[in-house]
C-alpha positions as CSV (number, residue, x, y, z in Angstrom):
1,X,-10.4,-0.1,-35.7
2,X,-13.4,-0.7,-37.9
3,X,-17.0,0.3,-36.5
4,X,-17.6,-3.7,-36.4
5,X,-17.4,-3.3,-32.5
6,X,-20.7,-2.2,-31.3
7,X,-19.9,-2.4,-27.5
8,X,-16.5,-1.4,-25.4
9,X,-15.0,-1.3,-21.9
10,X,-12.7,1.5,-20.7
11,X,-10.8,0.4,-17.7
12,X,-8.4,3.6,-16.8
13,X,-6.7,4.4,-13.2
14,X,-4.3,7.0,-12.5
15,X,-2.2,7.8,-9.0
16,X,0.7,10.4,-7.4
17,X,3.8,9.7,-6.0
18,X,3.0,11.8,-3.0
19,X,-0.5,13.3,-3.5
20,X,0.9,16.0,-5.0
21,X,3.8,14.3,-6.7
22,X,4.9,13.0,-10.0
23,X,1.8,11.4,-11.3
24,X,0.5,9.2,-14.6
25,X,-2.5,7.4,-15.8
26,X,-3.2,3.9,-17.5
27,X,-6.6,3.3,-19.7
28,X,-7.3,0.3,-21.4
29,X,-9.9,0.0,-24.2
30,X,-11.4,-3.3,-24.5
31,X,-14.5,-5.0,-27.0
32,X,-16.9,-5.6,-24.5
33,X,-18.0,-8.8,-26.7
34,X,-14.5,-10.3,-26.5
35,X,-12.6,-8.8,-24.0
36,X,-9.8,-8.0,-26.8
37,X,-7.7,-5.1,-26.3
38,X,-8.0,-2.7,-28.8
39,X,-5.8,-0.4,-27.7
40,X,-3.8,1.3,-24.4
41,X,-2.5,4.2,-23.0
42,X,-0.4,5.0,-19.8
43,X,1.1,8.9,-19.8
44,X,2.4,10.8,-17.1
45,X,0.7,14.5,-16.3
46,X,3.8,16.1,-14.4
47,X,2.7,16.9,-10.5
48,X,-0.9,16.1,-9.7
49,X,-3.0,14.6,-6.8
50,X,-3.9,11.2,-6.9
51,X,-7.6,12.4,-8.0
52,X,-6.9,14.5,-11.0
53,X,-4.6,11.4,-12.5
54,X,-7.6,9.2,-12.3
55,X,-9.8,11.8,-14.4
56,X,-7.3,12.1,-16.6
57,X,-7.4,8.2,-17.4
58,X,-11.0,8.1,-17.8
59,X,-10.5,11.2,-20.3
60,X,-7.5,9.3,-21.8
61,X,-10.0,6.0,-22.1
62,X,-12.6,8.1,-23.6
63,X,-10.4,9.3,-26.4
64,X,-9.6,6.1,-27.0
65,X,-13.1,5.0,-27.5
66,X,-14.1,8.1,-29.8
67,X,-10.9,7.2,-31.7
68,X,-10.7,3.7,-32.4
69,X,-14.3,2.4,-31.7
70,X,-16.4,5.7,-32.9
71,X,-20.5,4.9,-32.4
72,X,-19.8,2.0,-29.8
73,X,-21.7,1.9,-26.8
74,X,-19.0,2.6,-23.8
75,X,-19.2,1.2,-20.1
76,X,-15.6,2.7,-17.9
77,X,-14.9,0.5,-15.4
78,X,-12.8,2.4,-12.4
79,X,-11.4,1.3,-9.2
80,X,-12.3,5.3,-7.6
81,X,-15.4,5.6,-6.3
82,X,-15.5,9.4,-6.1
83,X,-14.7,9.4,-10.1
84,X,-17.7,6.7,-10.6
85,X,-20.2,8.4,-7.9
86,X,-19.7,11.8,-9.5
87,X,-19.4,10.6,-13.1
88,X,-23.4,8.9,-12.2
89,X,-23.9,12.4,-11.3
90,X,-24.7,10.5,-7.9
91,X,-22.3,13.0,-5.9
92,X,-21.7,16.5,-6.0
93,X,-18.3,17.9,-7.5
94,X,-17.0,20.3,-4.9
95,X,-13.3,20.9,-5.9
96,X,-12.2,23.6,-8.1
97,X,-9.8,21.1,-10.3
98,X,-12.3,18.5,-10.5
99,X,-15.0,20.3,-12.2
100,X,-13.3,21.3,-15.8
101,X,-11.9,17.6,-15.9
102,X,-15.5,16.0,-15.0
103,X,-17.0,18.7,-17.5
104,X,-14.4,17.2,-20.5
105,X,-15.1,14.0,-19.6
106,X,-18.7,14.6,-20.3
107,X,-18.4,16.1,-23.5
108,X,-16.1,13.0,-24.8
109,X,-18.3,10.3,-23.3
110,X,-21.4,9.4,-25.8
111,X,-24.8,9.2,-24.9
112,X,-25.6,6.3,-22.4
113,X,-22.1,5.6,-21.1
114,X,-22.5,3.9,-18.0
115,X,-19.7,4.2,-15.1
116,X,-19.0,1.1,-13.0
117,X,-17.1,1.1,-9.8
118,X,-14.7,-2.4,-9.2
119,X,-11.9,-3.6,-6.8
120,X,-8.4,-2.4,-7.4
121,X,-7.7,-6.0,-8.5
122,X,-10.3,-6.1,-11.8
123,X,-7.8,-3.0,-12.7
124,X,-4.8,-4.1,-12.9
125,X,-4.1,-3.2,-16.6
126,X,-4.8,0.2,-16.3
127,X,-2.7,0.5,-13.1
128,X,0.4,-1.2,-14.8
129,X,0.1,1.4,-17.5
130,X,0.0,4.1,-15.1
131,X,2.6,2.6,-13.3
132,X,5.3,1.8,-16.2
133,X,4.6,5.4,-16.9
134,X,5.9,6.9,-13.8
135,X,8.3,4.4,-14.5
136,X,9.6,6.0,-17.2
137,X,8.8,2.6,-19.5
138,X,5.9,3.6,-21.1
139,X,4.4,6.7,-22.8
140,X,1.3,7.4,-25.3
141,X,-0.8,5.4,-27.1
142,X,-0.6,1.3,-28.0
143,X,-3.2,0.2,-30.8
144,X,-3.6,-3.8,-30.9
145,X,-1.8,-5.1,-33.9
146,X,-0.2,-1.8,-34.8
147,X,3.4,-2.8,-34.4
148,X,3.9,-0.8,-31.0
149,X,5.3,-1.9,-27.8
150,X,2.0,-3.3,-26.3
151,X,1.1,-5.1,-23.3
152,X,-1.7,-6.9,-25.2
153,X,-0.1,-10.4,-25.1
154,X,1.2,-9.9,-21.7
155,X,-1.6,-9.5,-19.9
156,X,-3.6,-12.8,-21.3
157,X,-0.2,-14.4,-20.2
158,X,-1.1,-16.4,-16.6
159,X,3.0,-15.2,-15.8
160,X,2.4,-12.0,-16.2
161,X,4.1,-9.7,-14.1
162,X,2.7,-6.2,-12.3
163,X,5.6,-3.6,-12.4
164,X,6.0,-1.7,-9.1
165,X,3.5,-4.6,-7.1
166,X,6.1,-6.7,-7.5
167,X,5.4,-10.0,-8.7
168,X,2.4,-11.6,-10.2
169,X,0.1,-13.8,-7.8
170,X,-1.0,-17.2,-8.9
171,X,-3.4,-17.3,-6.5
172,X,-4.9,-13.6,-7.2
173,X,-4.0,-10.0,-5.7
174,X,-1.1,-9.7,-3.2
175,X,-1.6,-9.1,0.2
176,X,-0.3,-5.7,1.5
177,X,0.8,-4.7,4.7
178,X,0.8,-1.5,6.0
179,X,3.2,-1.6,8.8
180,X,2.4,1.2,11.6
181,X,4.9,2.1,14.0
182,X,3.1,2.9,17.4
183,X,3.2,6.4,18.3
184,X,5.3,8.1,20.8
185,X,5.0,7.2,25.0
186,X,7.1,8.8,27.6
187,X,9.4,5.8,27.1
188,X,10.1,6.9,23.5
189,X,10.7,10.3,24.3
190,X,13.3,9.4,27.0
191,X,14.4,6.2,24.8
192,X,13.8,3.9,27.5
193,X,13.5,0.2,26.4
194,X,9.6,-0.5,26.7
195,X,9.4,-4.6,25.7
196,X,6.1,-6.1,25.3
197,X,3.8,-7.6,27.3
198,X,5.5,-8.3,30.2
199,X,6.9,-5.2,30.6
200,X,6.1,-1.3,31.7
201,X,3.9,0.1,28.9
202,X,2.8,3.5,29.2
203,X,-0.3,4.4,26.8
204,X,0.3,7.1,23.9
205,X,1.3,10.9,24.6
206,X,-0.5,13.4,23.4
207,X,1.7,14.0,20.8
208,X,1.8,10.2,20.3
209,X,-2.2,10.4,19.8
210,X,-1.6,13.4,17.2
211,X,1.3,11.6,15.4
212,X,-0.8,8.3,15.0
213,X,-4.3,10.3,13.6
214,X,-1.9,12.0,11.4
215,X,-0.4,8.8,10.0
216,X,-4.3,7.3,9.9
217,X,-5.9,10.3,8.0
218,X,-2.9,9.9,5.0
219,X,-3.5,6.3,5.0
220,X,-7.0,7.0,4.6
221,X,-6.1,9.6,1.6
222,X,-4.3,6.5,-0.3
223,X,-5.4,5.4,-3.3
224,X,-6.3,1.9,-2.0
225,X,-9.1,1.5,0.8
226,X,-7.7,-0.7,4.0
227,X,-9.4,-3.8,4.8
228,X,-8.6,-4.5,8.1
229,X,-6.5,-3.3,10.9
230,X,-4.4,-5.5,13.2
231,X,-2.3,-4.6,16.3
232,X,-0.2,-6.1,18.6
233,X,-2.3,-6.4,22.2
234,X,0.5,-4.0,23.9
235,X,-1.4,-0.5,25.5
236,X,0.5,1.6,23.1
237,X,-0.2,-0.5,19.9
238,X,-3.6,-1.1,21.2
239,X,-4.5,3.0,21.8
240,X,-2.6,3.6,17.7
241,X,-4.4,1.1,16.1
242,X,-7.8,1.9,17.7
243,X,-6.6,5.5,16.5
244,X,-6.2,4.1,12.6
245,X,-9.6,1.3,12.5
246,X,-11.3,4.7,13.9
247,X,-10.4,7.1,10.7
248,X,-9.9,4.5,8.2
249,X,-13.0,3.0,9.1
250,X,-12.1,-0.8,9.3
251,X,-12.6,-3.3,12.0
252,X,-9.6,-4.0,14.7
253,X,-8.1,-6.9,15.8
254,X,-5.3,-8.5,17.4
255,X,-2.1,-10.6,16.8
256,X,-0.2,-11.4,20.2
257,X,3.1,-12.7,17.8
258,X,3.3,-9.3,16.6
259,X,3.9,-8.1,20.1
260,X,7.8,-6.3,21.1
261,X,10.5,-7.9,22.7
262,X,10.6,-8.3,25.9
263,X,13.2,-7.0,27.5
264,X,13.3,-8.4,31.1
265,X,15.2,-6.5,33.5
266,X,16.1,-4.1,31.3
267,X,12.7,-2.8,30.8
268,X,12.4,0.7,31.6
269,X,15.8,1.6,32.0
270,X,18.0,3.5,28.9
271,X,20.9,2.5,27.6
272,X,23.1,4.3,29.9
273,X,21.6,2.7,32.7
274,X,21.7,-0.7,31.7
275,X,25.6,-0.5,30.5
276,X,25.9,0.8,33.9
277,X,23.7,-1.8,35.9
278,X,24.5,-4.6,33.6
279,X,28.2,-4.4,32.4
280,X,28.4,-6.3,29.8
281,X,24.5,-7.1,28.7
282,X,24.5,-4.4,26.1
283,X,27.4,-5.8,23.9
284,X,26.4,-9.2,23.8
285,X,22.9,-8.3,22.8
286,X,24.1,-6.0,20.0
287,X,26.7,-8.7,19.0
288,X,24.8,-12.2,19.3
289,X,21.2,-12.4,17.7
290,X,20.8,-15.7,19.9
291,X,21.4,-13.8,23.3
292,X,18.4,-12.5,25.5
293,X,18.7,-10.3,28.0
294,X,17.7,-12.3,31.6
295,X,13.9,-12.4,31.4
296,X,13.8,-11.2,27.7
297,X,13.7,-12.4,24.3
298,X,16.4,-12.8,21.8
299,X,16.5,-11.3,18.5
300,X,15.8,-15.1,17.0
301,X,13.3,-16.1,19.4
302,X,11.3,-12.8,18.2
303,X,12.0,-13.7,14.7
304,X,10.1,-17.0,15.0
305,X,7.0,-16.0,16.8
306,X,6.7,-12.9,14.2
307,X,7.2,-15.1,11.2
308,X,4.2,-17.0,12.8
309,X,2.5,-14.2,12.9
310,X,2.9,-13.3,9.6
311,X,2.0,-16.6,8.3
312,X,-1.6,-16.0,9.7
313,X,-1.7,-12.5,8.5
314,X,-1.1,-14.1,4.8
315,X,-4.2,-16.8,5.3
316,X,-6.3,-14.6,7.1
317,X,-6.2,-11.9,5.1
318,X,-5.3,-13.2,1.4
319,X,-5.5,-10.9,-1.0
320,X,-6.7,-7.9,1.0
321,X,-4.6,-4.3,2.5
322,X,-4.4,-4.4,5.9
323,X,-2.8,-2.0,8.6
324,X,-0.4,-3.6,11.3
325,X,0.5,-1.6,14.0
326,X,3.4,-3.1,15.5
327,X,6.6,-2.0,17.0
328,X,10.3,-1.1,16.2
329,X,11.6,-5.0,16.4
330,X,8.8,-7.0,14.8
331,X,8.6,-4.5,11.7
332,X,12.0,-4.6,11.1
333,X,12.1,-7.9,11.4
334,X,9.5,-8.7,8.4
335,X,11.6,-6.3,6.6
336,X,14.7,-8.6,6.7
337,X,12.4,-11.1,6.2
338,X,10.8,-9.7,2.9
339,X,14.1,-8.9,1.8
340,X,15.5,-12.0,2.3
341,X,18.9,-10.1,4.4
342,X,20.1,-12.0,6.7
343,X,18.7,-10.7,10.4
344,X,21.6,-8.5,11.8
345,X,20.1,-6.1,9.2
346,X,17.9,-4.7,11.7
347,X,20.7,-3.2,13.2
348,X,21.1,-0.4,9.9
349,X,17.2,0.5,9.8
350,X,15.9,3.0,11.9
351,X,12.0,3.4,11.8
352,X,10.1,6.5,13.4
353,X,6.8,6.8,15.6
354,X,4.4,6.7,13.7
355,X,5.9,5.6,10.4
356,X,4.6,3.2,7.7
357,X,6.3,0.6,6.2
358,X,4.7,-1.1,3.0
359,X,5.2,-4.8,2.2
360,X,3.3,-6.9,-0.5
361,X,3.2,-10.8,-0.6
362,X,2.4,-12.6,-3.7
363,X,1.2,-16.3,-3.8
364,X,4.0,-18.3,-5.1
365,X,2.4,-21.1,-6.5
366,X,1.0,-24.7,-5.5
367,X,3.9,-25.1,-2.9
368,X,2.2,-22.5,-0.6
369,X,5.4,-20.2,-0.7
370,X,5.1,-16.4,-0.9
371,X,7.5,-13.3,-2.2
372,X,7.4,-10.0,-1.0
373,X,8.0,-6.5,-2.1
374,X,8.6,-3.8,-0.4
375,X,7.3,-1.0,-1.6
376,X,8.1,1.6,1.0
377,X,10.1,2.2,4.2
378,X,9.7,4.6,7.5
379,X,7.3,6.4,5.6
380,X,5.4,9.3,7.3
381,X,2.9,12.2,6.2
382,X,4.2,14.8,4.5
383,X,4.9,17.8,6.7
384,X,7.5,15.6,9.1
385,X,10.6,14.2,8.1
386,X,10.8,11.7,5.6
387,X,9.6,10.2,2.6
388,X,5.9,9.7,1.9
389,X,4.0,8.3,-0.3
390,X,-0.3,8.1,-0.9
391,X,-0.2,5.0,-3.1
392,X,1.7,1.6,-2.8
């Protein structure tokens, strides 16, 4: 690139698959004039927390500055604000392995490079490189016009498409849920049905409560910040999602759809005792999705009143991440529905307390319509059983 461009933008992001896990970087360098990409590159750095991958974009960004626009004024433009703040030199560096790559970043940046925080969705470039990286799709360097693979025309495409966030929204960014399972009661722990709102609904244990903060402080370590936090108005939903807007720092409301089934007379009792009570009840219920136990729902008559709830999620929240705390039925239930499986699939998913689930919607189109993603399933922190994940 000639020294005709007086004036770039580096865009770079990075993330872990598991914070420590396998983890990449994307950087984008842009003429600030045009918006023209001058050239790209998405790497992986082997294991790594989320926060050492982002430096190492914005040192991959600089380099690509100093080597293809050498003397231009540079402006990085990051989605982290801790990379940003500490960049301005307006917050202290306090860990070990951030200080050598903030001091390398420094010595590559030229005089007057300015650092400017924006919302994961003005990054989107850098993140697909990062992404395609851990991908295995992508690695190194692409120069605009140089012959390489290069995402260049893709991303001035309006169908472009965002590998790993699933497809590309007309309409903007996809709307993510983060599907909390309530933490444990005394009902879990002696796997008693406990239905929603009409039934007995004991409040969180104490190991319930330390499950749920557990689950809220990783969701809080993610890469993207939370929005909003919804719960079903049931105690236990209610006391876990209180638990997650109070360390994630977001407000709390409610969605009654998002409730559990009810379970009428069977509410309280365990599956032993209902076979026993109710001869018969059982096998009908796990055989017919159109059956509801007397005083109860059915597994379609929850299915409708979740899908409405889902359908306000989507308009009230367009666009944004937003914790759900829900229950065992209604979550798997917008699984099935995400994956478009027909809805005796809940039947071969098993979700734990606590657990997060991770579904993305994309705008469609004109018609309204949405797709979905799902990016993770019965997630929890690492430490308990299970496979987790810090960044959708």
């Amino acid at each position: 690139m000639s020294g005709s461009v007086r004036a770039v933008v580096v865009e770079a992001d990075g993330g872990s698959r598991g914070n420590p896990g396998p983890a990449a970087y994307g950087a984008v360098l842009k003429d600030a004039a045009t918006g023209a990409v001058i050239a790209e590159d998405g790497s992986t750095i082997g294991v790594a927390t989320n926060n050492v991958a982002e430096y190492s974009g914005l040192i991959a960004g600089l380099r690509l500055a100093a080597e293809y626009a050498p003397g231009a004024a540079v402006e990085v433009r990051m989605d982290s604000k801790l990379v940003v703040e500490q960049m301005s030199g307006r917050w202290k560096i306090k860990h070990p392995a951030m200080a050598p790559l903030a001091e390398e970043a420094r010595g590559l940046a030229p005089a007057g490079t300015t650092y400017t925080w924006v919302p994961r969705e003005r990054n989107a470039h850098a993140d697909r490189l990062a992404n395609e990286a851990l991908d295995g799709r992508r690695a190194g360097v692409s120069v605009a016009g140089g012959g390489e693979e290069s995402l260049v025309g893709e991303v001035a495409s309006p169908r472009t498409t965002v590998p790993s966030r699933g497809w590309a929204p007309p309409g903007g960014p996809p709307t993510t849920l983060l599907l909390v399972r309530h933490g444990v009661t005394a009902h879990t722990t002696a796997k008693r049905f406990s239905g929603g709102l009409a039934g007995d609904n004991p409040g969180l244990s104490d190991d319930g409560r330390a499950q749920v903060r557990a689950t809220a402080e990783w969701l809080a370590a993610g890469a993207d910040p939370i929005d909003a936090v919804v719960a079903s108005p049931v105690r236990r939903t209610r006391e876990s999602a209180q638990i997650v807007a109070d360390v994630v720092g977001a407000a709390l409301t409610e969605e009654p759809d998002l409730a559990e089934m009810e379970f009428g007379h069977w509410d309280g009792l365990t599956f032993a005792e209902v076979q026993e009570q109710f001869p018969g009840e059982l096998g009908k219920w796990l055989g017919e999705l159109d059956y509801a136990p007397p005083g109860g729902e059915s597994f379609r008559t929850v299915q409708r009143r979740v899908l409405r709830g889902l359908d306000r999620l989507l308009a009230d929240h367009a666009g944004k991440t937003v914790a759900v705390v829900s229950h065992v039925t209604p979550i798997k239930t917008l699984v099935a529905h995400a994956l478009n499986a027909d809805l005796d699939a809940v039947f071969r998913m098993e979700l734990a307390p606590a657990s997060v689930t991770v579904l993305a919607f994309y705008d469609d189109g004109d018609d309204g319509s949405s797709r979905a993603s799902l990016r993770l399933f019965n997630g929890v922190p690492p430490g308990r059983s299970g496979f987790g994940v810090a960044r959708w």
